[in-house]
Every structure is written in C-alpha cells, then in structure tokens.
Steps between C-alpha positions, in 0.01 A plus 500: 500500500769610228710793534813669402824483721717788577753359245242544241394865587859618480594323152163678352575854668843499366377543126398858623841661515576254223240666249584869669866449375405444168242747443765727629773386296302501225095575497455333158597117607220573777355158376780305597416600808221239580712210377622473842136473634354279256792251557484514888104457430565198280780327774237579810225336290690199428627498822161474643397235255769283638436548857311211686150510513313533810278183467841338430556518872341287790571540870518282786467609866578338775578609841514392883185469696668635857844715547608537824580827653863601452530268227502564124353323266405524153230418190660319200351611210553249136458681229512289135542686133351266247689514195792724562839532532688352837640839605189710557566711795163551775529765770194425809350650728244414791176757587405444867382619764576486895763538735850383343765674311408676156514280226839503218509386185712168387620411180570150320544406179345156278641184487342266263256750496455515869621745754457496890431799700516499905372812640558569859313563773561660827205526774547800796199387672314190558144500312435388136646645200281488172664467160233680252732428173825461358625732232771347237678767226702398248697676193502450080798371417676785363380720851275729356122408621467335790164282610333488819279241666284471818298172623340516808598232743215559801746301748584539849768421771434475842777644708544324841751522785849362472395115593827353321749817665352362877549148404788529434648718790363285718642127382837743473438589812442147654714318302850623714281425866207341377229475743228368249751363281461176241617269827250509825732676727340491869749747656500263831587742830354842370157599578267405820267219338621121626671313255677181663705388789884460440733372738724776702865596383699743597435818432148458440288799689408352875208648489337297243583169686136331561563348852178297479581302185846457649391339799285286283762375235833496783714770294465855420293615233446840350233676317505561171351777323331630134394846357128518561288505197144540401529915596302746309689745340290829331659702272334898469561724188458859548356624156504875544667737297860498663528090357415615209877674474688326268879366591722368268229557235210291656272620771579445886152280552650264165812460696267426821323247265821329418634468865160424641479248203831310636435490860132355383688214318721475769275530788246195322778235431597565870154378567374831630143658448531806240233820486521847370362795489491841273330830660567908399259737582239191602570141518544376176540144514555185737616150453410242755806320632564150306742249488635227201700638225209467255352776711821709371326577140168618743717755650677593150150583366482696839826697409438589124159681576647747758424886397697791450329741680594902504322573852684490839499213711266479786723250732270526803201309296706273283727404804188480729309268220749265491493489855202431534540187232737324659379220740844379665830661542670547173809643338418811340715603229379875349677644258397890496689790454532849696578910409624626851432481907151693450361245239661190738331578794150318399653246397691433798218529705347258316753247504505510886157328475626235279844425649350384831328216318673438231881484379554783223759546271506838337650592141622775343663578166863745572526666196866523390510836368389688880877307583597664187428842539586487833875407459560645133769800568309828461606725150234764601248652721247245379688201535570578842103567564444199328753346749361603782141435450573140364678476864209636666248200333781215616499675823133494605478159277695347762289672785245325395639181472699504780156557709289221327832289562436579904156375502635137387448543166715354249605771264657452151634830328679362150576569129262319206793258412509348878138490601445126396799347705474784806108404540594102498747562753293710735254247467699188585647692806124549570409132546862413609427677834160361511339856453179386359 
C-alpha cells in the first residue's frame, strides 16, 4: 500500500494561498497560478517512481520459541532491498496478541542492502503470545509517499516461569554456604541420622559419647551425625484472584512460581522428594512427590500450566485435598495470600488440621507500598486516611500471622525481591532441626 506522507500534503496545500495571492494581486496571471501544482505533481510523481518497489523487499522472521516470565525478549526481523541504495531506512512493527506490553515500532537502516530490526517483547503473564504479522513502512527518497507492508508470520512463544531467575538465586545462594554445592559436603555433627564414630576431644558434646563402642574399642568414641535426607517436601499454589495481584509488574503466583521453582531445585539436589500442588475455588492440580533432578523439568511443566483464576479461594477444600494426598509427614510449603482477620479465619482453621501432621511453611507477598503509605508524612485529609487504613491492613496482617505463627507454623511475610533466599533459609532451618 502507497500513500502520501504528511510532508507531501503540506507542500501541495501550500499552492492554495500561493495561487490566492496572485489572483489577488493580479486576476489576469490567474494561470500562473497552477504552475506551482503541476510542478509539485511532476516532483511527487517522480518521487514515487524512484521509491523501492514492494516486491523489491523480502522478510525474514525469526523469533524465540519460550520467554520466561519477567524476561524480555525479542523477534529479529531481516529485511533485504534487492537492487537499491545502502541507506534505505525501514521502520517495524510486530501485530500480536496476548498478555505482554503493547508493541513499538523500531527503525534500522540497509547495509549492503540489508538492515536488521529487533523488536521487543515484554510478557505480563505466563501463557502464549501469538505473532499474527509483522508490518514494515518505509519512505521515497525525497519523503513524500511512503509504502507499507504486512506478512503474516502465524508464530508463537510460549511464556513459562522464570526457570533461569531460580537457577540462578539458588547456586547464588549456595555458592557462599553451599549445602549442595559442586564438592559433596556431608555437614558431619548436624542432623540425627548416624554418620560415623570419631574419637572424643575436648569439647565435643558428652552426650553423644557411645559408651558401648567405647568399651569395645578401649577409648572414647563419639557419634557423629548428618542432615537426614530422602524427606518429601510439597509445595501448594493458591491460584485465586488475590495471586493474581501483580508486584513489581508480574503477578504474586509468578513470583510464587519463581521461589517455589528454587526451593524445587534446591530441595532435589539435596536428595529430597519434590510434589506440588495448585487449587482456587476447587483443587486444581497435584503433583506426586518425586525425586532425581531429571524429575525437576516434570515439575517445571507442573509450574507453567498453573491458572489465573478471578474466583475466591476455597482454602478448606484445597488445604483438605492435599491433606488427604499426602501419605507420610511432609513439609508443606503454601504460598497463598490473605485480605483481613475475617477472610483468615478459614484458613486458619484449616491449617490446624494440617500442622499436626505435617510441617508447614506459609508465604506471603508484603507489598511495599502498604509500608509506604503508612509512613509517607500526610499533606492532606486523604493522605492521612490513606495512612491510617494502610496501618490498619499491617495491623490485622500481623494478627494473623502472629496466630498461625502460635500453632507451630512457620510463617514467612517478605517483599518479591527476597522471597527466593528467605524461602531457602526457612527451609534449611526446617531440616536443620530435624522438623520433617
């Protein structure tokens, strides 16, 4: 499609008050008048003669099969002019559709007759994201018409949790104190599963001393401890609207992805079994526990096709479900998220059914800007009701985890940015007291 730029409307409109001046100066030179015209006529005409032809112009598309989630990527589009001159200039632009950021439009010019185009792409939400077509425009060389192009591309990208982001935190994590690290660290003397017999020095805890084997052997020998293994550790996603928030840009059940993702990793290269679970209104979805870290990309798959749902969470049947899935005492880490005391109360009843089994770990999301309005100095009237209300959510927020908290649950109230490393902690302190 060919068609006139703005540059080109407001050169031809000009020769109106051009031929109005000289029919007013003087009516009988009224033919001079459409010189201007005709000339501006015969420079858009060869002006669009010279422009490059549309079937001049082939396109390549290519562009990444998965993104993850709070990453951006982009599709890299080659576009080659056959025949023409090394400074042709391209503006691009991607139509799709899905949940990421609206698309822009990028320019590049040719070189050697090719020019390179990278169009970015943001995701918001995990799901796919289908690229119908690109659309390239590009100008005559004097600026006056201007051609546009569309080829359909039929593509997709998948959109998947943040596997690389929970990789990563974790071997950062480890790699100061690490447990699981490159070297087989046995962590001798913490835990309660027998490792070895060492002989006694001083200092050592007397009440580890194994009298029998010292009798046997003549000198004093003491018993030696590891950090039990082999545990099964579940991991529930509450679905329901209130995860489907977003912080920092992405929603709170994609940052419950990401640190459920890294205790996972961590959690199998310990040698622990790993399940998981995903319930709303009903029970969504359920994982049976497995071990290996092959059996990571298994729970992955398990991760990236977790809803969004808009209706409330039902916690009594989701927490009850899981209960009743679980064959041997477990840590149970759920990651949910609650309004006030009123909405809290079934799930604390619920978890009273689950913590006498089971050890639980529950997660929240803080969101920074209740802290925010809380302490920002009030202008007006408004910013001190904002104040005050935003007090009055931290207030009964820490009700209600202060009374999950009594009932020996372990309860883990932090921002998006310190989820990963707060979860892997909790959970080390977990098996470090022999919890499980």
């Amino acid at each position: 499609m060919t068609r006139p730029t703005r540059k080109a409307v407001f050169v031809f409109s000009v020769s109106v008050p051009i031929a109005l001046l000289l029919i007013s100066f003087k009516s009988g030179i009224w033919y001079l008048s459409l010189c201007y015209p005709a000339a501006a006529f015969a420079l858009f005409t060869a002006d669009a003669l010279s422009a490059l032809r549309s079937h001049r112009v082939t396109m390549e598309i290519t562009h990444p099969k998965n993104l993850c989630l709070g990453h951006s990527g982009a599709a890299k589009v080659k576009i080659t002019a056959d025949g023409y001159r090394d400074n042709a200039a391209f503006d691009a632009m991607l139509e799709q559709s899905g949940e990421a950021d609206p698309p822009v439009v990028n320019s590049g010019r040719t070189r050697e007759g090719v020019a390179l185009i990278d169009l970015p792409i943001v995701p918001q939400r995990r799901g796919r994201i289908i690229l119908n077509a690109v659309w390239v425009r590009w100008k005559s060389p004097l600026g006056f018409f201007e051609r546009v192009r569309r080829d359909a591309v039929h593509g997709y990208i998948n959109i998947i949790p943040d596997v690389k982001g929970a990789y990563d935190e974790a071997l950062r994590f480890f790699s100061s104190d690490a447990e699981y690290g490159v070297k087989s660290q046995r962590f001798k003397g913490d835990g309660a599963e027998f490792d070895d017999l060492r002989e006694y020095a001083p200092g050592m805890d007397n009440r580890f001393i194994d009298w029998k084997s010292s009798a046997r052997h003549r000198k004093l020998l003491c018993k030696e401890f590891r950090r039990e293994r082999n545990h099964h550790v579940v991991i529930g996603f509450d679905t329901g609207r209130l995860m489907t928030e977003p912080l920092d840009g992405i929603p709170r059940i994609d940052h419950a992805i990401r640190a459920g993702l890294c205790l996972g990793w961590a959690s199998l290269h310990g040698g622990d079994f790993l399940g998981g679970c995903g319930f709303d209104v009903r029970f969504r979805s359920f994982i049976k526990p497995g071990r290996g870290m092959p059996y990571f990309s298994r729970f992955q798959h398990f991760a990236a096709e977790l809803t969004y749902a808009a209706e409330e969470t039902n916690f009594t049947l989701g927490i009850a479900e899981l209960h009743s899935r679980l064959t041997r005492r477990s840590l149970v880490v759920l990651f949910t998220e609650f309004v006030d005391t009123i909405q809290a109360e079934l799930l604390i009843e619920s978890l009273k059914w689950t913590v006498r089994k089971h050890a639980v770990i529950f997660v929240t999301l803080r969101d920074p800007l209740l802290s925010k309005l809380r302490n920002t100095e009030p202008r007006d009237f408004r910013d001190a009701a904002r104040a005050v209300i935003a007090g009055d959510f931290i207030k009964e927020r820490e009700i209600v985890l202060g009374r999950i908290a009594k009932m020996g649950v372990h309860c883990l109230d932090v921002t998006a940015s310190r989820l990963s490393a707060s979860l892997l902690n909790c959970y080390l302190r977990v098996k470090q007291k022999g919890l499980i």
